[in-house]
C-alpha positions, 0 to 999 in steps of 0.5 A, a space after each residue: 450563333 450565325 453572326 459570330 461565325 461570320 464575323 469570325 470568317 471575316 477576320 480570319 479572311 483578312 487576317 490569312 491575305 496579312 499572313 496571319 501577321 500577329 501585330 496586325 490581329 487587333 487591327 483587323 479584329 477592331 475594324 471588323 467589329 467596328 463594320 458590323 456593329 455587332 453591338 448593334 445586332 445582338 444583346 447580351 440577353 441574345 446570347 444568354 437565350 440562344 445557348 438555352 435553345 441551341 444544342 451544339 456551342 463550340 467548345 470552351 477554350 479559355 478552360 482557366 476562365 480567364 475572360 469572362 465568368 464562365 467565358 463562353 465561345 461563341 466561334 473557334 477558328 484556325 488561329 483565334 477564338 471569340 468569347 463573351 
């Protein structure tokens, strides 16, 4: 979904200028949600329904479905990734 991609761009910009200093992570991933308001934009039903229309998701990453039942990965960069 475009607007996990984007808020995971966002973060891993402001994250890189800290030099991916691991302490300050859920700092800026915190801010980063509280800007968007991504609660705001998209409902868990958004989600259900993009991934029975879609035909590429980014590949799981939490295989021992730790996060979530089933996790599902939304966006996957460099350093992180975002379930839901």
């Amino acid at each position: 979904m475009q607007l996990f991609d984007e808020i995971g761009s966002l973060i891993e910009q402001r994250w890189k200028k800290h030099s991916y200093e691991e302490r300050l992570f859920p700092e800026i991933a915190a801010e980063a949600l509280a800007e968007t308001s991504l609660d705001k934009h998209v409902s868990p039903w958004e989600i259900v329904l993009q991934l029975f229309t879609t035909t590429q998701i980014p590949s799981r990453q939490d295989l021992a479905a730790e996060f979530g039942n089933p996790p599902i990965t939304l966006y996957t960069g460099p350093r992180f990734h975002i379930d839901v």
